[in-house]
C-alpha positions in Angstrom: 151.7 -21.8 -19.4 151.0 -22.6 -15.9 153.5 -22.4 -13.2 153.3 -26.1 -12.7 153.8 -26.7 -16.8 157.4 -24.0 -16.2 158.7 -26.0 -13.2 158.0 -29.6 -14.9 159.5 -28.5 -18.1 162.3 -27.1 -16.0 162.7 -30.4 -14.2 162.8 -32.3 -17.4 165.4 -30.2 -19.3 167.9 -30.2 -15.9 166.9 -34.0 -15.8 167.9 -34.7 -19.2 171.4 -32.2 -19.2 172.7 -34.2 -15.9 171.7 -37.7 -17.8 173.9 -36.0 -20.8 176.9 -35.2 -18.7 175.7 -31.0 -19.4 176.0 -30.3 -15.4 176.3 -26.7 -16.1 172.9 -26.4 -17.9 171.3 -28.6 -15.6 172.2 -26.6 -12.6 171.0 -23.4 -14.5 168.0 -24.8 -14.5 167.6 -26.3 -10.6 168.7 -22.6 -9.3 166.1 -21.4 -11.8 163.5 -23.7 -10.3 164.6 -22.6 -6.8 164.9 -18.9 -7.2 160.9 -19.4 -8.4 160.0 -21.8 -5.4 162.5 -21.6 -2.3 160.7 -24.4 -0.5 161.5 -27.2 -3.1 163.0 -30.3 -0.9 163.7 -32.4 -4.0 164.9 -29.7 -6.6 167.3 -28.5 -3.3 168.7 -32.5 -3.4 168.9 -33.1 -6.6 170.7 -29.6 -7.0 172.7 -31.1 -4.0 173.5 -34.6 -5.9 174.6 -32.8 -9.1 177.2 -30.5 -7.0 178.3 -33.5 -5.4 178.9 -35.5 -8.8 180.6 -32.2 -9.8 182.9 -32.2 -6.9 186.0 -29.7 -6.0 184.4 -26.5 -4.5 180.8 -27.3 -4.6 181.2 -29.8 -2.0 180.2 -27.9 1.1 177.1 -26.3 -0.7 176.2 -29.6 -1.3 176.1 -30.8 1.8 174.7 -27.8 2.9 171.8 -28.6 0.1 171.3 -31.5 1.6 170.2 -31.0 4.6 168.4 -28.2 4.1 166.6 -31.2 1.6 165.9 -33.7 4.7 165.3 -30.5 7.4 161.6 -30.9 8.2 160.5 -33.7 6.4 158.2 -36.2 8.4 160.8 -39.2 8.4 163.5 -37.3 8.9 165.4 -39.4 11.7 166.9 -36.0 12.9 
């Protein structure tokens, strides 16, 4: 298994848990996928979006994964 084939399969399975209302799986998975590649802009937003559906406590490290998401990116508006 390739790294690619882990992250995808990763993907999928946090994918499907958050479309199945399992938010704590799926973010097991994201945090996997970013403890293995730190410099993931979409895994950091959707990571982001699922602490923001989760709400309470998680609110200010998803904002904070957030813009870490947009930081850099070419059409960022700044």
């Amino acid at each position: 298994m390739t790294a690619a084939t882990g992250a995808n399969r990763d993907l999928r399975a946090a994918e499907k848990a958050q479309h199945e209302s399992d938010l704590e799986t799926a973010e097991v998975y994201y945090r996997r996928r970013l403890r293995a590649e730190p410099d993931q802009p979409l895994v950091r937003y959707f990571l982001g979006a699922l602490l923001l559906q989760r709400g309470g406590d998680s609110l200010n490290e998803a904002l904070a994964l957030a813009r870490e998401a947009v930081a850099g990116q070419a059409n960022n508006p700044g």
